[in-house]
N, C-alpha and C positions, 0 to 999 in steps of 0.2 A: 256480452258486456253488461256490466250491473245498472241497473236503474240510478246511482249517485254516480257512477264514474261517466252516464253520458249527460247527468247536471252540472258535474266539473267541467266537462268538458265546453259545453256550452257557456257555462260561463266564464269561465278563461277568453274562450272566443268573444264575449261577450266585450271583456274589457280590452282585447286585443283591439276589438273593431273599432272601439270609443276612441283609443288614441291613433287610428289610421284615420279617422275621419276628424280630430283635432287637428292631424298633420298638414290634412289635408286645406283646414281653414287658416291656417297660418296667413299672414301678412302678404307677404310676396313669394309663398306657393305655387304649384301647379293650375288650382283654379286660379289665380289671378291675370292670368297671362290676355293680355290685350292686341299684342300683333306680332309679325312675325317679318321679319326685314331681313333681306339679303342683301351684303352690299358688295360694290363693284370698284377696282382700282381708283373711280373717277370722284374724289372729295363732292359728297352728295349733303343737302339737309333733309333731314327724316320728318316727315309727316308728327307735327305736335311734338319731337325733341327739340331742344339748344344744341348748338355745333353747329361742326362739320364730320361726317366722317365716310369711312374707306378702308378696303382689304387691299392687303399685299403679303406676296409671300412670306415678308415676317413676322406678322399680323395687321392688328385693326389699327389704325390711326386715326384719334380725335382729336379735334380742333374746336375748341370752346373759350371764351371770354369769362373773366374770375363772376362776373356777371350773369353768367349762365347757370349759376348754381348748380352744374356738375362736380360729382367728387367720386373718386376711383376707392373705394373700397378695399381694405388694407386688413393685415394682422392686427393693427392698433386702430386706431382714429381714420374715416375717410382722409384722399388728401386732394384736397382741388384743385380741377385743372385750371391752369390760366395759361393758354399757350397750346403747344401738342405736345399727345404723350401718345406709345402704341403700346398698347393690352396683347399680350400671347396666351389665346388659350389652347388648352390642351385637346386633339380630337377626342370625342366622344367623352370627355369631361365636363364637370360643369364650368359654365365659363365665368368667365371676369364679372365683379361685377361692377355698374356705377349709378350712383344715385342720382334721382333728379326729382327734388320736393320728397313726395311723398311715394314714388313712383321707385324702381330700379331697371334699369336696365341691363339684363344678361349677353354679355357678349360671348357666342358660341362657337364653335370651328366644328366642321362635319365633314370630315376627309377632307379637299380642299376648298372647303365653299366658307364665308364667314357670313355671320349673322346675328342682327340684334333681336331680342326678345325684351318685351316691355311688359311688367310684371306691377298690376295698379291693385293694391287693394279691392278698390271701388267698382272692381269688375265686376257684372252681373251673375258672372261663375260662380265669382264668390260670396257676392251679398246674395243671392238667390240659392244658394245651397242647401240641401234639408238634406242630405246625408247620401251615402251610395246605396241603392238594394243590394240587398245577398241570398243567398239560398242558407236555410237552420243547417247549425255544426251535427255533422252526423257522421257516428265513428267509423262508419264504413267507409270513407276517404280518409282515414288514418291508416297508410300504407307503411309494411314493413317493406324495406329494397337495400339494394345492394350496388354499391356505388364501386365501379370498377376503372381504375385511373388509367389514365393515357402516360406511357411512358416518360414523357415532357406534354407540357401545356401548349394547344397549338390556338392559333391565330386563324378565324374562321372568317368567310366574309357574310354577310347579312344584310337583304334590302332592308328598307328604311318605308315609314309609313308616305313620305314623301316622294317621287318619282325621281332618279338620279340621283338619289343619297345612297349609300350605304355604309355601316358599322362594321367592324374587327373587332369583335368580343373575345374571350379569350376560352376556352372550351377545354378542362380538364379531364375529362372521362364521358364515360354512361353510367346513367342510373338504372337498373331494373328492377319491373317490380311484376306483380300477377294483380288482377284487378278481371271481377267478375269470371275467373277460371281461364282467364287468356294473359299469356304474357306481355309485357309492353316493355321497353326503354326509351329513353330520350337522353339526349345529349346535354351534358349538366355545363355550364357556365359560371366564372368565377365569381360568387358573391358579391355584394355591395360591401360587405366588413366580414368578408371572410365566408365559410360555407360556403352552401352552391347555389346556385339560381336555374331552378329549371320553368324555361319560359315555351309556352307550346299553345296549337290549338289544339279542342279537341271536336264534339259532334255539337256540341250547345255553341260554340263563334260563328258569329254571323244572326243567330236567334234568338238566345236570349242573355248572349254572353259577349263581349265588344270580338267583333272582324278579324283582330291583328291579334289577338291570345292573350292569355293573361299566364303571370307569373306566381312562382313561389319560392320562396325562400327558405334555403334548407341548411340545417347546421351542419357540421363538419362532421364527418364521418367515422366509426370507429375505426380503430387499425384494423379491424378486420374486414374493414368496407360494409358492415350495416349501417346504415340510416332511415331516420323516420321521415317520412314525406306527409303532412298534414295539408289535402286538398282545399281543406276546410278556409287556408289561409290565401288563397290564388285571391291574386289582387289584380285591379284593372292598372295598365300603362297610362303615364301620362297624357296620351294621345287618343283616347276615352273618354277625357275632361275637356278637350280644347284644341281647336285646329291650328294650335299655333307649338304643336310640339313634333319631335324630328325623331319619333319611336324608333325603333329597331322591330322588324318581326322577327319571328323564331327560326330556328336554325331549320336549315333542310332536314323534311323528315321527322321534325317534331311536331306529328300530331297524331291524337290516340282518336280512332275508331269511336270509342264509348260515349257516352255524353256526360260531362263530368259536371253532376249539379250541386253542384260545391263551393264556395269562395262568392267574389264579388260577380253580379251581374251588369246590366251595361246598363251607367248611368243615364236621368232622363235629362 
C-alpha cells in the first residue's frame, strides 16, 4: 500500500474517531449514566428521583405529582406526568424516556427484568473525559471477507455483562476472512442501521483491550457476499464506560486467536 493511501487512511480514521468521541460527550450519553435501578412489582421511591414507580408484566408504572417535574418524552414536546402513566419498552431496545430537570431517566426492559437508568450530564464520566485510547489506523486490519447468509435470520441467545441478563440478537450469517495466513470467521449480527455488526474477542480482551469485546460495524454486503471489514474501527461497548450498562457479550465462538491491535482500547 502507497505511502498517501495509509495518510488517507489515517485520516479518514482520524475524523471518524473525532465524532465517536463527540458522540460520546453528548448530554445524556453513555458516559453520563449515574445508577443503574432495577425495579420490582412493589410501587418503590428511587434514591434522589420524584415518584413512585414499579414493573409489571405490562410494563413500568409511574406515579408522580405535576410537582415532580417529571415529563415522558414524546415525538413532539415532553408530556407531564400528574397521576400514573405505564412506559412499554421494547427488550433490548432503548427504553422510554423521561426527564427530570436536567437529568433523564431511561427506562429499560432486558428479557423480563425492568430498570431505570439515570443519565446526568454532570457525571464525572462525563465532565472527566479526555477522550478514548486507540491503537494508529494500519491498513493491515483492512480485511477483504466474505459474508455468507443464513438461509433466514435466526434469533441467537447471549449472556449479558450483568449476571442473569441475557440478549436475543438477531444473527444473519458468517463472515470470513484470512488474517496473518489463517483463516477465521465469526458470526455477523444485524446492524444498528443496517449492515452487519460483528462483535467478538480476540488475544488483546482482558489486556489491553475492554474483557467483554469490542465491536465493528460493517456495511452491507455485495450480491456476491464480499465485504470490507475495517478493524481499524472496533469500538469499545457501552459497558467499557460505566457499570451502569446491561452489554451483551459476543456470540458463542466469536473470538479470534490473534491479537487484534486495532480500533479502540480500554478506556481509563
Amino acid at each position: 500500500m502507497s505511502t498517501g493511501t495509509v495518510v488517507d487512511l489515517q485520516s479518514a480514521w482520524n475524523t471518524w474517531h473525532a465524532e465517536r468521541e463527540e458522540e460520546l460527550r453528548t448530554p445524556h450519553g453513555w458516559l453520563s449514566l449515574t445508577a443503574l435501578h432495577w425495579l420490582t412489582p412493589e410501587p418503590s421511591e428511587i434514591d434522589g428521583l420524584p415518584g413512585r414507580w414499579s414493573a409489571t408484566p405490562d410494563g413500568v408504572v409511574v406515579t408522580a405529582a405535576a410537582a415532580d417535574g417529571l415529563a415522558v418524552r414524546g415525538a413532539k414536546e415532553p408530556l407531564p406526568i400528574d397521576g400514573t402513566v405505564t412506559l412499554h419498552p421494547v427488550d433490548g431496545l432503548p427504553g422510554s424516556l423521561v426527564e427530570a430537570g436536567d437529568r433523564v431517566v431511561e427506562i429499560a426492559r432486558r428479557t423480563d427484568a425492568h430498570a431505570l437508568r439515570v443519565r446526568d450530564p454532570q457525571a464525572p464520566t462525563r465532565t472527566g473525559f479526555t477522550g478514548v485510547p486507540a491503537y494508529p489506523a494500519d491498513p493491515r486490519w483492512v480485511l477483504d471477507a466474505r459474508f455468507e447468509a443464513y438461509p433466514e435470520p435466526r434469533s441467537i441467545r447471549v449472556d449479558a455483562v450483568v449476571d442473569g441478563l441475557s440478549h436475543r440478537p438477531s444473527a444473519l450469517g458468517v463472515v470470513r476472512f484470512d488474517l496473518d495466513g489463517q483463516g477465521h470467521e465469526l458470526v455477523a449480527l444485524a446492524g444498528r442501521a443496517g449492515g452487519l455488526t460483528l462483535h467478538f474477542r480476540d488475544a488483546t480482551s482482558g489486556v489491553t483491550t475492554y474483557p467483554g469485546g469490542r465491536s465493528v460495524q460493517v456495511a452491507d454486503p455485495a450480491p456476491d457476499g464480499r465485504v470490507t471489514v475495517d478493524l481499524n474501527r472496533l469500538t469499545n461497548l457501552p459497558c467499557a464506560f460505566t457499570d451502569f450498562a446491561t452489554c451483551p457479550l459476543p456470540p458463542a465462538g466469536n473470538r479470534l486467536t490473534v491479537a487484534v491491535e486495532a480500533g479502540e482500547r480500554s478506556p481509563a
